[in-house]
C-alpha positions as a printed NumPy array, in Angstrom:
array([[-20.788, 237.036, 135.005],
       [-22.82 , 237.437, 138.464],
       [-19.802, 235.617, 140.101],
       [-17.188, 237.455, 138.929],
       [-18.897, 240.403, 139.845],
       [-19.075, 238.727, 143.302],
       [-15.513, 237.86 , 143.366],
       [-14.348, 241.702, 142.189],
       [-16.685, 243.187, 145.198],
       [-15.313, 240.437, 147.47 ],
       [-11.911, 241.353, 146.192],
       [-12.389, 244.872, 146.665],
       [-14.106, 244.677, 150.476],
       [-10.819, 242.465, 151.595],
       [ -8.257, 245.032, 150.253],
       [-10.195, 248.194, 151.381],
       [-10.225, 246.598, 154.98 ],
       [ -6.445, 245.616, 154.701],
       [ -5.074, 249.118, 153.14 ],
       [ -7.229, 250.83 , 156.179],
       [ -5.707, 248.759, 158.744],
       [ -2.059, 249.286, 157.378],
       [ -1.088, 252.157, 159.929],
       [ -1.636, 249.667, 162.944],
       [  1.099, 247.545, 161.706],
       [  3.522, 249.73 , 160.644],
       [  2.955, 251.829, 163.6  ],
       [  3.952, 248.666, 165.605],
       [  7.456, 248.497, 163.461],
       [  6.366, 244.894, 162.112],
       [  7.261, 245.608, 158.574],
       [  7.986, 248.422, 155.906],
       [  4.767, 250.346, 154.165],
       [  5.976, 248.8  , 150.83 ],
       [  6.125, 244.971, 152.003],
       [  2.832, 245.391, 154.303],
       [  1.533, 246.714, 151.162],
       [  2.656, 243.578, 149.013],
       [  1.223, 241.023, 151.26 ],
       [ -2.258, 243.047, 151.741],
       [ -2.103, 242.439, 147.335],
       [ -1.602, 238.777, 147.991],
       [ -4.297, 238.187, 150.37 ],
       [ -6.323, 240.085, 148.541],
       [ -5.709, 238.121, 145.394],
       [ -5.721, 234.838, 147.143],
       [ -9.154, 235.287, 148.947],
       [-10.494, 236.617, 144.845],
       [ -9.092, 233.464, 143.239],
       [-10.83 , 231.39 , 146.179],
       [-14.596, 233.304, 145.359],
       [-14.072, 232.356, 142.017],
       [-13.327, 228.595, 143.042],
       [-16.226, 226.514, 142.835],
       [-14.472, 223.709, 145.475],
       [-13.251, 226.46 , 148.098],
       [-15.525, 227.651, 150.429],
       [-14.096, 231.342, 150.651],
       [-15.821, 232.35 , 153.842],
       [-14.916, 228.798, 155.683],
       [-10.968, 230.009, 154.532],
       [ -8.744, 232.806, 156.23 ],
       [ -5.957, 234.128, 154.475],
       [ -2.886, 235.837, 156.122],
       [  0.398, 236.723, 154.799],
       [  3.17 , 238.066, 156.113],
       [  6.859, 238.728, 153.968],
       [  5.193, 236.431, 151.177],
       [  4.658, 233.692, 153.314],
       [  0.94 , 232.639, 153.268],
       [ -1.051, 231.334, 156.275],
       [ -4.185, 229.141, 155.452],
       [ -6.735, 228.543, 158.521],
       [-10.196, 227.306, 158.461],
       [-12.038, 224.864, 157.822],
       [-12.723, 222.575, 154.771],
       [-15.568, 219.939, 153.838],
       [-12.773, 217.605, 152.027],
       [ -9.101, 217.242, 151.647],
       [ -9.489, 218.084, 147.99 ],
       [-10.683, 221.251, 149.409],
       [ -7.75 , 222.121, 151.966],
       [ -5.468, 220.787, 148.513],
       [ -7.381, 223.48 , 146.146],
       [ -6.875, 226.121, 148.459],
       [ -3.101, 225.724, 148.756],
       [ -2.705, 225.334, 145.021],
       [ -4.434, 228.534, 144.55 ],
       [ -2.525, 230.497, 147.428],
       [  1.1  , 228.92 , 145.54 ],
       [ -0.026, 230.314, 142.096],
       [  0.029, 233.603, 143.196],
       [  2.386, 236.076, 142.431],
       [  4.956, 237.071, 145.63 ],
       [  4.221, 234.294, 147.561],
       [  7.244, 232.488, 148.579],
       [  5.296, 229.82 , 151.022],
       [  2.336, 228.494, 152.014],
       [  1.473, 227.081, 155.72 ],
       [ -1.332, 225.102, 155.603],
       [ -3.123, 224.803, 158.697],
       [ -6.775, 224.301, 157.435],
       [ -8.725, 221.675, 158.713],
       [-10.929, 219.173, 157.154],
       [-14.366, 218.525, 158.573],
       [-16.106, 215.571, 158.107]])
């Protein structure tokens, strides 16, 4: 229970920063308020499925996504690792690719 309370206040500290930085990017003509507003809900849910993942490190991990299209960077203690995290970012709803750039530490 004490980790998905973790991963619902992780969850909710990700989206809260990505909804109040929304205005920059629009502002800047990058995309519409409705698709900025998609991708914030995927990162969001990505980085809550990865807290709740005992093999992904969710701090090592970032998320970005942009039209659907998810960028992993980071780090990762294993190749199983960088392969859990992509698995997990392809599950989720509205994303229509992944680009995994994470790399694994030794």
């Amino acid at each position: 229970m004490k980790q998905y309370t973790r991963a619902i206040a992780f969850a909710t500290l990700i989206g809260a920063t990505v909804i109040g930085a929304a205005g920059c990017s629009v502002a800047r003509n990058q995309q519409t308020v409705g698709s900025y507003v998609d991708d914030a809900g995927i990162t969001t849910a990505i980085k809550a499925k990865f807290a709740e993942d005992h093999t992904v490190a969710a701090t090592s991990i970032s998320v970005e996504t942009l039209k659907g299209t998810v960028q992993l960077s980071g780090f990762a203690k294993s190749q199983t690792e960088k392969d859990r995290a992509e698995a997990i970012a392809r599950n989720v709803k509205g994303v229509t690719s992944v680009r995994n750039s994470i790399v694994v530490r030794p």
